[in-house]
N, C-alpha and C positions, 0 to 999 in steps of 0.2 A: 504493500500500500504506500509505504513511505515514497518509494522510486517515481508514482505516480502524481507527485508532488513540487510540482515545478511554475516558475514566473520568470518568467522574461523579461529583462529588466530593460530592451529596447521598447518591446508593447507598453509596460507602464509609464516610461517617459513620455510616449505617444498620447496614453491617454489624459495622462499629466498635460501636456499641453495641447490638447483638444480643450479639457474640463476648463484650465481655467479662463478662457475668454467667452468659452458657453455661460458659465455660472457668474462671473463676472458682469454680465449684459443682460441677465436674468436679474440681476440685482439693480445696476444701474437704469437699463431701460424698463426691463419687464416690470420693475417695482418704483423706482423715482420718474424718472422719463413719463411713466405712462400715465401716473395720477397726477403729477404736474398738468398734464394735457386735459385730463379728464376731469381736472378741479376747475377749467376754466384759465390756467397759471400759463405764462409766456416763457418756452423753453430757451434758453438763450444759452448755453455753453453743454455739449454734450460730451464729457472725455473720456478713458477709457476706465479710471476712478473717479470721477465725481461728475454732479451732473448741477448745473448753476437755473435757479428756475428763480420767477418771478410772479411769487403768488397772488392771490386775492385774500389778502389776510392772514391772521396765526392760525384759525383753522385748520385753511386750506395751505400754511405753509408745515404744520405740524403733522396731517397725513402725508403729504410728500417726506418729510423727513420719516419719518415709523415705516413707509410703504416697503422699503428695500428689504426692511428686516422680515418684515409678515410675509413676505413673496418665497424668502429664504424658508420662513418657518412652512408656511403651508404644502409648498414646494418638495420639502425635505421631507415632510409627513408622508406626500402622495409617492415619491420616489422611495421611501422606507417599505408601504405596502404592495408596490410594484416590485421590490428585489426580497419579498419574502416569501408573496404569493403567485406570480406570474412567471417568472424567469427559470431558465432550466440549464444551460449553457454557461461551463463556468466563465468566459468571457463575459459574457451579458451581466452575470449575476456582480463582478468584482466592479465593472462599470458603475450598474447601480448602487454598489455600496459606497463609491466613492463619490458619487453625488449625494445621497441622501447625506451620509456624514458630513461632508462637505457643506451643506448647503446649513444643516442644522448645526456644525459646529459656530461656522459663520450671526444664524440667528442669539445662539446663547453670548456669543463672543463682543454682540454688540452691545449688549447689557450691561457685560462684566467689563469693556472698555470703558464707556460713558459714566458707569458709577464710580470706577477708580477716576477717571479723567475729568469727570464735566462735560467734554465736548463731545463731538462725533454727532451721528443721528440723531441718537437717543439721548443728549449733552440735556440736564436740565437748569445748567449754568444761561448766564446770559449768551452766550458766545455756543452754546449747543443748539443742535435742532431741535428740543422740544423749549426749550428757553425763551423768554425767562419762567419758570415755575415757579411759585411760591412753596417756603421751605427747600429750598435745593438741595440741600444736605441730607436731610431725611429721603429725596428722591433719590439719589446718587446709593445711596446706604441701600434701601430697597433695591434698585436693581442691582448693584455690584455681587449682593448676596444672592438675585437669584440667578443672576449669571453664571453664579461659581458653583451651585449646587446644579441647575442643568449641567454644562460644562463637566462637570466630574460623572453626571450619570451617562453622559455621552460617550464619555472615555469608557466607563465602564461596561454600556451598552456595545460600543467598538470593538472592545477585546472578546467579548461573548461571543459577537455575530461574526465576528472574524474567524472564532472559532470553530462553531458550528460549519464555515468552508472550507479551512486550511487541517483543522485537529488542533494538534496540541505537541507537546515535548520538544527535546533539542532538534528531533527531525524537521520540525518545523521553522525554527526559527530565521534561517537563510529567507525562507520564503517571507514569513513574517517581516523581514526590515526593508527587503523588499520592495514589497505591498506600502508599506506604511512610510519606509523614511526615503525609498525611492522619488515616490511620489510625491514626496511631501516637499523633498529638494527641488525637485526639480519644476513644481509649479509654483515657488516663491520666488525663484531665481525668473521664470518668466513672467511674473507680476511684476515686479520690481522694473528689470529691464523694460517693459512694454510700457513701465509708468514715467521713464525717464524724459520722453519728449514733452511731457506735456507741459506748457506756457507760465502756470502760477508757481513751479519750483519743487526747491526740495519738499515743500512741507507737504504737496501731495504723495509724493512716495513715501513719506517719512508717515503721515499721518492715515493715508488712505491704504496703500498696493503696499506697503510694508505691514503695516496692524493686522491687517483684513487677511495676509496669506504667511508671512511667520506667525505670527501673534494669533488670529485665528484657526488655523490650522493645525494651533503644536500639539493640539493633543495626539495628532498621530506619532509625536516622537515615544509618549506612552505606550501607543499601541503598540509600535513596532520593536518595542524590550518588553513587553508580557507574555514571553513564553517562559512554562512551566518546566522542570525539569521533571515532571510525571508525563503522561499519557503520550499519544501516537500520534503521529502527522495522519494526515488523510488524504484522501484522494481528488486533486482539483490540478490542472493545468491549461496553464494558458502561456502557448507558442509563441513563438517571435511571431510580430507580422510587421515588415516592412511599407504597409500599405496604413496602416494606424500609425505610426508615425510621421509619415510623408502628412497625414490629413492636418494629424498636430500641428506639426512644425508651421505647414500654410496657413494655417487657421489663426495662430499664437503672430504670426510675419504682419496677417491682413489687419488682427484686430489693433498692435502697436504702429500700424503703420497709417491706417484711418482714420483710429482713437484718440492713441497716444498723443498726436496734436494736438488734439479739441478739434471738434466742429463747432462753429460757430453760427449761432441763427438771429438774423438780422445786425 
């Protein structure tokens, strides 16, 4: 069983940089962009981490700001029950695990940011997206805390369900870092990179495409050191493919190279 237990660590680069300018634009458009639009709000800078809108009120500038996260969470729910119940092919199935995780570590991450920070989306500082709140402190305190208690059942939920495909024991662990720090590398290094053209500076990579994929994402460095020195690897492989990669790499080129500047409207 163990021999049948192999990952290819050119396909998870591939899908490392396929994921993250899909999940990325799932966030920025599919979730800011689109209630911006849909509150009635004047889209004016669209980049490939942030998106500059011009609401009609706190409102309707406070949905825009919450939108990214709720897109992530609900997003991550319906991709959590599509790689539990519908998927059979371990290709397909490690896909979806890396989205749902993904997408919902992203949603707890913005909690536990903005309550440590003030700022970001969820900032209920003045200088944050739900700000100014009354009581900030008490706000900040609530979400930091329930940032960090999703966030750790995440991690915890990640090592299970990772389980349940890979196994378990030292046979597994090759595969385990894998899956988890492969991927985890190599789609911070192309956030990062993809975040560098953009016009307002470092503070967007620094604050935006740095936070959002080291700092959101590290719970896979967790994941990818929890193997047990008990039980048995299992049975899952997934091959090189040449052709996941090529998508990536074009995908990851188009989105830093459209994005990454801003588009600008009007």
């Amino acid at each position: 069983m163990a021999a049948r237990l192999s990952i290819d660590k050119v396909t998870v680069a591939g899908i490392a940089l396929l994921l993250m300018p899909l999940l990325t634009m799932v966030h920025e458009i599919g979730g800011h962009a689109a209630t911006c639009l849909a509150t009635g709000g004047k889209l004016t800078d669209l980049g490939a981490f942030y998106v500059e809108c011009q609401s009609n009120g706190d409102t309707a500038r406070r949905l825009v700001a919450v939108a990214g996260m709720a897109v992530d969470a609900v997003l991550g729910g319906v991709a959590f029950m599509v790689w539990r119940y519908m998927l059979r092919s371990d290709l397909a199935r490690l896909v979806a695990w890396y989205v749902w995780i993904s997408l919902l570590f992203s949603a707890a991450g913005y909690f536990l940011f903005s309550g440590v920070s003030g700022i970001g989306d969820l900032g209920p500082d003045a200088d944050g997206g739900l700000g100014p709140l009354p009581n900030p402190l008490a706000w900040r305190a609530g979400f930091a805390l329930f940032g960090l208690v999703a966030y750790v059942h995440l991690v915890r939920t990640g090592i299970k369900t990772l389980n349940s495909m890979i196994g378990q024991g030292p046979g597994s662990r090759a595969a385990r870092q894998t899956i988890a720090h492969g991927f985890y590398i190599v789609l911070c290094l192309a956030a990062v990179l993809a975040s560098l053209p953009n016009p307002v500076g470092l503070f967007i990579t620094l604050a935006s495409a740095t936070a959002a994929s080291f700092g959101g994402k590290a719970g896979l460095i967790s994941i990818g050191f929890a193997t047990r020195d008990d039980g048995r690897a299992g049975m899952f492989l997934v091959e090189r493919s040449w052709v996941v990669f090529v998508i990536g790499l074009a995908v990851s080129l188009a989105f830093a190279a459209v994005l990454g500047p801003t588009i600008r409207f009007g």
